[in-house]
N, CA and C atoms as a LAMMPS dump frame, in Angstrom:
ITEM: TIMESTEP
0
ITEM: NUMBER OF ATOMS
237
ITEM: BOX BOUNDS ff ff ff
-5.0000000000000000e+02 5.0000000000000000e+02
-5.0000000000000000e+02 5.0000000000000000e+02
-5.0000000000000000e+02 5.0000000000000000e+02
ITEM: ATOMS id mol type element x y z
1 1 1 N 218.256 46.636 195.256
2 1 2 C 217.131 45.778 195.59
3 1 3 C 216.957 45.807 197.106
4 2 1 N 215.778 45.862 197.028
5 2 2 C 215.684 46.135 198.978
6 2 3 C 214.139 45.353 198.909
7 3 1 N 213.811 44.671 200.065
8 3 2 C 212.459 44.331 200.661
9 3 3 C 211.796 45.256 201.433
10 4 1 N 210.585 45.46 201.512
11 4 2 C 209.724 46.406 201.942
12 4 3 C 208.302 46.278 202.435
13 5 1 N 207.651 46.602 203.212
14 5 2 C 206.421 46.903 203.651
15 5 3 C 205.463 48.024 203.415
16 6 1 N 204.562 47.872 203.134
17 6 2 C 203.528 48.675 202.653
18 6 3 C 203.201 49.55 204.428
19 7 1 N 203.208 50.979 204.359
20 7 2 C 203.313 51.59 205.567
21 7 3 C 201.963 51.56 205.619
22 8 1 N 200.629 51.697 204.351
23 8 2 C 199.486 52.203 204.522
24 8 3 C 199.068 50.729 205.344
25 9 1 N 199.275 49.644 204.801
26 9 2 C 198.867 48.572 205.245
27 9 3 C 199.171 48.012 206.492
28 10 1 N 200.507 48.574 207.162
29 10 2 C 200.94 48.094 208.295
30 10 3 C 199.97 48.489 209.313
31 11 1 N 199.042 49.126 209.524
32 11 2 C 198.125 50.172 210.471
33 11 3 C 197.087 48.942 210.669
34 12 1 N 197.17 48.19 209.946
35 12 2 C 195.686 47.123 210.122
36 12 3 C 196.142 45.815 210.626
37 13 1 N 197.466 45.995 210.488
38 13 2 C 198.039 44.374 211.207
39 13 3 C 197.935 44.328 212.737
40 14 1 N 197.772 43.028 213.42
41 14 2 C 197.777 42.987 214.547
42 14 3 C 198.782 43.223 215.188
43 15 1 N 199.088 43.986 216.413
44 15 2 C 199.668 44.398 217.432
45 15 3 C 201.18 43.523 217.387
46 16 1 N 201.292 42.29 217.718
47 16 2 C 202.299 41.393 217.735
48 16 3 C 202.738 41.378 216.467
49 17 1 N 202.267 41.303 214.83
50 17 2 C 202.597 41.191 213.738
51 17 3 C 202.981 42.36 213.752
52 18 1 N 202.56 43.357 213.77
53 18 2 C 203.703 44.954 214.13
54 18 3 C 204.44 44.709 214.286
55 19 1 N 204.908 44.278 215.832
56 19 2 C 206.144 44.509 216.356
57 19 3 C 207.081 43.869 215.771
58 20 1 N 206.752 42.194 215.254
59 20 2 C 207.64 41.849 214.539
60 20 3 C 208.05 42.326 213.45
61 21 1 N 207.243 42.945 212.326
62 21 2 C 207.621 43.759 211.128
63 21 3 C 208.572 44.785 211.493
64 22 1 N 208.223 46.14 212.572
65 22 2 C 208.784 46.587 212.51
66 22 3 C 210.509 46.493 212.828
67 23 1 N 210.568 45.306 213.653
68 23 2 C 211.883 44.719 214.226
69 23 3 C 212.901 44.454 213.057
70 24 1 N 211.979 43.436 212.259
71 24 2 C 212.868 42.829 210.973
72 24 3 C 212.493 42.721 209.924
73 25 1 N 211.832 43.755 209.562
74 25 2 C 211.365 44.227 208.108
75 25 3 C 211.56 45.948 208.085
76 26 1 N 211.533 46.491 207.026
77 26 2 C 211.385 47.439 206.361
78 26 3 C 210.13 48.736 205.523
79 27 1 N 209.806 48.899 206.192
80 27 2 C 208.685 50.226 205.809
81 27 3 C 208.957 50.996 204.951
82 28 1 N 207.917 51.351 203.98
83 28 2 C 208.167 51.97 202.681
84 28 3 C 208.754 53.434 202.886
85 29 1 N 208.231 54.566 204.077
86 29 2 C 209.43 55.248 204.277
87 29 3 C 210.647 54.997 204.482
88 30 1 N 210.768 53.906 205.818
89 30 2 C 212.369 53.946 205.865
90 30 3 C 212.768 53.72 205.018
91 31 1 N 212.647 52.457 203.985
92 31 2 C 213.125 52.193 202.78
93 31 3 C 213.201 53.779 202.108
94 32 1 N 212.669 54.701 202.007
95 32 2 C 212.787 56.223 201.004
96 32 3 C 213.708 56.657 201.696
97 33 1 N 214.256 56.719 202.812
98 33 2 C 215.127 58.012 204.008
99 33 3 C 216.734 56.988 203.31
100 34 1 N 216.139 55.495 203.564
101 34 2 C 217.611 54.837 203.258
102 34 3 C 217.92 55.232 201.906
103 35 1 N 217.127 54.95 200.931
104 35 2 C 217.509 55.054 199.416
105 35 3 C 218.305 56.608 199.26
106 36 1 N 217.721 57.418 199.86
107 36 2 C 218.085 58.917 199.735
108 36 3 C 219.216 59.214 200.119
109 37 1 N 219.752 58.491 201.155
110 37 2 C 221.585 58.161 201.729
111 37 3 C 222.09 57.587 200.621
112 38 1 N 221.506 56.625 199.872
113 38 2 C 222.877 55.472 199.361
114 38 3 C 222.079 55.823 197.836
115 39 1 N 221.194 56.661 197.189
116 39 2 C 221.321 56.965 195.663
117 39 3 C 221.528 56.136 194.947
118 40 1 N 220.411 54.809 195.01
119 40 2 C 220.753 53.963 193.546
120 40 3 C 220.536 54.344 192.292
121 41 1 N 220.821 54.45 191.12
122 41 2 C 220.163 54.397 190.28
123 41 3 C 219.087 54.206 190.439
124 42 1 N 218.444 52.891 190.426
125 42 2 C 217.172 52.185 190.455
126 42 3 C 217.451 51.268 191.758
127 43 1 N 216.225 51.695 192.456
128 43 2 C 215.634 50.786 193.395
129 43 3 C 214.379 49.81 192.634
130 44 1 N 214.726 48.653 193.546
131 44 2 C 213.888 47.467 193.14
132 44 3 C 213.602 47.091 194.306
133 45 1 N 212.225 47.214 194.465
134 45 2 C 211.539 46.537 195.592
135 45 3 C 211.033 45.03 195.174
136 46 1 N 211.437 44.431 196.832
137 46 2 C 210.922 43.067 196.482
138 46 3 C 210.896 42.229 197.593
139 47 1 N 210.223 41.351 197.889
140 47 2 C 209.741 40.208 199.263
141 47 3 C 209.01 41.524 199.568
142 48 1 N 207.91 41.917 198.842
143 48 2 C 206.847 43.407 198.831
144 48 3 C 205.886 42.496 199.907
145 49 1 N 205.693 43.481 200.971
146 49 2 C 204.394 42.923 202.184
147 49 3 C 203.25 44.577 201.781
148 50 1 N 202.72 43.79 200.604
149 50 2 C 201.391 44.859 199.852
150 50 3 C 200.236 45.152 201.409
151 51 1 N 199.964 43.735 201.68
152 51 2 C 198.459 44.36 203.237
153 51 3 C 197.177 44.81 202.502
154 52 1 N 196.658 44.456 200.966
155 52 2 C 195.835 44.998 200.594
156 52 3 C 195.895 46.7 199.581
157 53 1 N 197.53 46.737 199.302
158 53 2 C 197.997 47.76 198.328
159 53 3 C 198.001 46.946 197.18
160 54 1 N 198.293 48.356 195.851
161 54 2 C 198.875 47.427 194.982
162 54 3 C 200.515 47.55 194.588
163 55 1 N 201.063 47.313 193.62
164 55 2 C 202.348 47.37 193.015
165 55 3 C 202.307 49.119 192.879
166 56 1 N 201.702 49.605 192.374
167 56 2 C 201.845 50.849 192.202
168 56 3 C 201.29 52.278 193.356
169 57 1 N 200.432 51.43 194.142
170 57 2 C 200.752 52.249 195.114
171 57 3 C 201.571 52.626 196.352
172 58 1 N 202.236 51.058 196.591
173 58 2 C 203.082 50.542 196.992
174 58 3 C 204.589 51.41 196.571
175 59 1 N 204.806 51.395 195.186
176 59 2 C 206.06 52.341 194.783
177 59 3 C 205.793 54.106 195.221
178 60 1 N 204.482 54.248 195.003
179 60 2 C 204.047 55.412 195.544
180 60 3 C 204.409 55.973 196.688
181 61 1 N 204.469 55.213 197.187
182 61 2 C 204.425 54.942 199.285
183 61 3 C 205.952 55.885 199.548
184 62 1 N 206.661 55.022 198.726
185 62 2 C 208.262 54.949 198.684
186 62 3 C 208.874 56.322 197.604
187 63 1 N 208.215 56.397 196.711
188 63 2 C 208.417 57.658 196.127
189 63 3 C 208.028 59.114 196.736
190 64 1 N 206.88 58.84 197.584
191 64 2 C 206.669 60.255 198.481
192 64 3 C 207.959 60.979 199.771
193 65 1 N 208.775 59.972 199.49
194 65 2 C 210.317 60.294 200.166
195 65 3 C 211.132 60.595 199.155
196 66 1 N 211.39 59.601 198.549
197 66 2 C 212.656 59.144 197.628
198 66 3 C 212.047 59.464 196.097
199 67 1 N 212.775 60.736 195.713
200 67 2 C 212.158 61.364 194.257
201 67 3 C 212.99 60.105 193.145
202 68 1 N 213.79 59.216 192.896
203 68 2 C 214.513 58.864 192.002
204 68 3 C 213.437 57.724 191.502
205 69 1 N 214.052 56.892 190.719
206 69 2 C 213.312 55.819 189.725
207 69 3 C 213.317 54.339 190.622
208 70 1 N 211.948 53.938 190.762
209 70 2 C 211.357 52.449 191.784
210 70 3 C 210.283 52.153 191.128
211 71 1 N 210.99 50.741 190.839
212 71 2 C 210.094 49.478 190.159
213 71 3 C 209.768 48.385 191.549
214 72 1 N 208.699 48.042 191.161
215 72 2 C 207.893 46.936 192.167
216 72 3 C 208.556 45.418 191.331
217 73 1 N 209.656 44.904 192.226
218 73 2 C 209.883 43.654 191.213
219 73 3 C 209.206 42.898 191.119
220 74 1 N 209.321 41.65 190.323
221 74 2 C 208.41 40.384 190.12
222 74 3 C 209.39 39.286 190.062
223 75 1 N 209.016 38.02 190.084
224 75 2 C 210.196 36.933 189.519
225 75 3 C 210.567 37.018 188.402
226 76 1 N 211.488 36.393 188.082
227 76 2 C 212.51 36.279 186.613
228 76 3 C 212.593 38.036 186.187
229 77 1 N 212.238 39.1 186.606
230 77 2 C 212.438 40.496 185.751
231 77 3 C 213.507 40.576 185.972
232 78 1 N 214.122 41.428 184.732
233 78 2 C 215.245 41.486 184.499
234 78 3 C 215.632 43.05 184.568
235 79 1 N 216.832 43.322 185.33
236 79 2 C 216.796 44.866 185.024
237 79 3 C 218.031 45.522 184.713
């Protein structure tokens, strides 16, 4: 389980909301470069910052790095 940011969406945030994301949040590549080191089974994305994506393009984002299996979580899912 990892938290993530939508990379397509980060391009439209303001300047200062950047910098903070990028400081202490997570981008849907880096999130793919990390997953590709540490090989979960299943990645579960979640505390998802979409910016006007959806769930599935969002996993998209993250799959154009990281070839293995990523679900967009929700509350209570069970996996």
């Amino acid at each position: 389980m990892h938290e993530v940011y939508s990379a397509a969406g980060f391009a439209g945030r303001p300047p200062e909301w950047q910098r903070y994301h990028r400081m202490y949040h997570t981008s849907s590549a880096e999130l793919a470069a990390l997953a590709t080191k540490s090989r979960p089974g299943l990645l579960v994305l979640y505390h998802q910052l979409f910016w006007g994506t959806t769930d599935e393009a969002l996993v998209a984002e993250v799959k154009q790095g990281y070839e293995r299996k990523v679900v967009s979580g929700r509350d209570l899912d069970v996996f």
